[in-house]
C-alpha positions as CSV (number, residue, x, y, z in Angstrom):
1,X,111.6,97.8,79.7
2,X,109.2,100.8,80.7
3,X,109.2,101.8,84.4
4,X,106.6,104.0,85.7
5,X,107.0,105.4,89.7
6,X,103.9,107.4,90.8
7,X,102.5,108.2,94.1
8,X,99.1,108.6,95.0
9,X,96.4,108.7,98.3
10,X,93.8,105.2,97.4
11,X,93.3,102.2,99.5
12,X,96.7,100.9,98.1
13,X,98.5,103.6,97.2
14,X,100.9,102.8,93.2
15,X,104.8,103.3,94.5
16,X,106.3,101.5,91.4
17,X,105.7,99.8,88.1
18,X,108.2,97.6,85.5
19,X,106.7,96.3,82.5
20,X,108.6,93.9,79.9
21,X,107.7,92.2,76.9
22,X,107.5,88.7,78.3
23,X,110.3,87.8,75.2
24,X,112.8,89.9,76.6
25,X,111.8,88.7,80.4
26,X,112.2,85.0,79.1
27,X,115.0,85.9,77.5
28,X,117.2,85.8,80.8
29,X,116.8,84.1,84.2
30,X,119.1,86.9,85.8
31,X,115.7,89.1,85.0
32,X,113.9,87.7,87.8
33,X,116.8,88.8,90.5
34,X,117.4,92.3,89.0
35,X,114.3,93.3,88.8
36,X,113.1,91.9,92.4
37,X,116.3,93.5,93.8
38,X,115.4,96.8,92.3
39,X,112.0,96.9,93.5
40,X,113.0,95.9,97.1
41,X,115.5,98.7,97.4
42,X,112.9,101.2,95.9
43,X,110.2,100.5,98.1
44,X,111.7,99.4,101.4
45,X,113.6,102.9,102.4
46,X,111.1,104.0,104.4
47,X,110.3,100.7,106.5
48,X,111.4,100.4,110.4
49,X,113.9,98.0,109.4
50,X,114.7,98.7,105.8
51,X,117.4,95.9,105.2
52,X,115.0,93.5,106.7
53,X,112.4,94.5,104.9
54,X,114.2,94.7,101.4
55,X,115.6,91.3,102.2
56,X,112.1,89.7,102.5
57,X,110.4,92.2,99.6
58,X,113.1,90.9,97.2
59,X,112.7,87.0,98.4
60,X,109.0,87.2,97.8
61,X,109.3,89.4,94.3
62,X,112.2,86.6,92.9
63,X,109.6,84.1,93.7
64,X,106.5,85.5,91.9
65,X,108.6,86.1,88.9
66,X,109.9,82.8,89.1
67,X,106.6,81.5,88.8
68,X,106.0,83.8,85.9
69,X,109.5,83.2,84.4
70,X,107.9,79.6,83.5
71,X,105.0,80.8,81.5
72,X,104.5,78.7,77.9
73,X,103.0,81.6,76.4
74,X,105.1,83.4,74.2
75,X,103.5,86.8,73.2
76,X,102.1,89.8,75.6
77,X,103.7,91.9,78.3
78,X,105.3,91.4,82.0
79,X,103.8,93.9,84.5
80,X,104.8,93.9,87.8
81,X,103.0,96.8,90.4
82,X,104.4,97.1,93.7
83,X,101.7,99.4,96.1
84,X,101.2,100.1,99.7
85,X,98.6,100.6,102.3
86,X,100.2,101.4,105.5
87,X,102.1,98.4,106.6
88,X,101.2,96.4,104.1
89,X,102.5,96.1,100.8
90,X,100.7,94.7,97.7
91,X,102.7,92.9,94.7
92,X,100.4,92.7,91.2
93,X,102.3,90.9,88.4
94,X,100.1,90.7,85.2
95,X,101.5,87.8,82.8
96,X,100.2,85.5,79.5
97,X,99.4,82.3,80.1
98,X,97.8,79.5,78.8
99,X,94.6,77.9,79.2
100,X,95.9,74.8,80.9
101,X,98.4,77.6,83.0
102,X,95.6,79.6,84.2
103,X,93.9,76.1,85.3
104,X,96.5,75.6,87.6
105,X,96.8,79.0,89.0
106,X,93.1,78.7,90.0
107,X,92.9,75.6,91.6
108,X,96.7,76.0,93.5
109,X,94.9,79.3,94.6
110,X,91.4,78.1,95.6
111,X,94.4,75.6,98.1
112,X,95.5,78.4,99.9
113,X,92.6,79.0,102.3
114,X,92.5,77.7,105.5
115,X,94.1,75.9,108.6
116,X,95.2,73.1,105.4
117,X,97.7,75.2,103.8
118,X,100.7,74.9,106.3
119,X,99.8,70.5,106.4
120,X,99.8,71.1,102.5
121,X,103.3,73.4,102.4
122,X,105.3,70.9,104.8
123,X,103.4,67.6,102.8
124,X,104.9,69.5,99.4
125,X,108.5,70.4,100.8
126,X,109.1,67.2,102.5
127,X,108.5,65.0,99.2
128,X,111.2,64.3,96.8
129,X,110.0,66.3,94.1
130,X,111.3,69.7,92.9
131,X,109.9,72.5,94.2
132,X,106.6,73.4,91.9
133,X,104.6,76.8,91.4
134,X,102.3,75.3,93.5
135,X,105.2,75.0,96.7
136,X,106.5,78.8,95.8
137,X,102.3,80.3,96.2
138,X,102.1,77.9,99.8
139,X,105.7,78.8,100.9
140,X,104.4,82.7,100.3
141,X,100.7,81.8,102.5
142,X,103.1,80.4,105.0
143,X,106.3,81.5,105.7
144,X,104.9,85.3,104.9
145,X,101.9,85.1,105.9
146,X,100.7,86.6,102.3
147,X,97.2,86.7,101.2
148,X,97.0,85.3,97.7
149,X,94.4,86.0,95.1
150,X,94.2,85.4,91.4
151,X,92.4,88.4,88.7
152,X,91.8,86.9,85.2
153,X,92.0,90.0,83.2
154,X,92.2,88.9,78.8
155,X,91.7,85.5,77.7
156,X,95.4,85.2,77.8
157,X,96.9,87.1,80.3
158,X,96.7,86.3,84.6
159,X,97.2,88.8,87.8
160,X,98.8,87.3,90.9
161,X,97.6,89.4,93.8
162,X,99.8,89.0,96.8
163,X,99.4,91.0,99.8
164,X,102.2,91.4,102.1
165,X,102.4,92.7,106.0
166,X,106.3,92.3,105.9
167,X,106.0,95.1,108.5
168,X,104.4,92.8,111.2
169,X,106.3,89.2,110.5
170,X,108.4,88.6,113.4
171,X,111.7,88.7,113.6
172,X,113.1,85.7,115.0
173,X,111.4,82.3,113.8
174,X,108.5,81.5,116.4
């Protein structure tokens, strides 16, 4: 695993960077929580509330590597980029996928627009079926207000996009 911290003055400023073979990230579920854990406590020191805010950071990065965690491609390289422009903060995770894989990520994506998505997140949580990918990217619109956008990079490899004002979510449910 390769880490790379750097700190620079752009619209979203780099703060931190883990990259993985994806065979060693497959290897082990656990992956998903250590690394989302780390990243939240790296990156959430100097918010207003910084338990809060590394409590909601690590929620949303466990989910996005979830969703990664169940890639069918075997080869390539994990890279998750956490980066900030004032009170927002911006998750990139670069990941192979397959054809069929990046299919899905478009059209779940091109689904998250709109006054729809909450009727579509409650209309997927309320049905008797397992949680999907699709339930995680709503739950992320929703719940954290996230704005989601997908970056095909290689023929092989996908970038989730997920903007994050953390900062300005209330703090008690509305």
């Amino acid at each position: 695993m390769k880490m790379i911290v750097a700190s620079r003055d752009t619209d979203f400023g780099p703060m931190i960077q883990v990259d993985m073979e994806i065979k060693s990230f497959l290897s082990m579920w656990l992956y998903c929580d250590q690394i989302s854990s780390y990243l939240a406590r790296m990156v959430s020191h100097n918010r207003s509330d910084s338990v809060r805010h590394s409590n909601l950071f690590s929620s949303v990065a466990n989910e996005l590597l979830e969703v990664a965690f169940r890639t069918r491609h075997p080869d390539g390289e994990l890279a998750c980029r956490v980066s900030r422009q004032g009170r927002v903060d911006r998750i990139e995770l670069t990941f192979p996928c397959t054809p069929e894989e990046r299919q899905f990520y478009r059209e779940a994506l091109s689904q998250i627009v709109g006054s729809a998505t909450g009727d579509r997140y409650m209309n997927s949580v309320s049905g008797d079926l397992s949680p999907s990918r699709e339930v995680v990217l709503l739950e992320l619109a929703v719940d954290y207000k996230a704005k989601l956008r997908l970056e095909e990079t290689e023929a092989d490899t996908i970038k989730l996009v997920v903007d994050l004002p953390l900062e300005d979510l209330p703090s008690e449910p509305v």
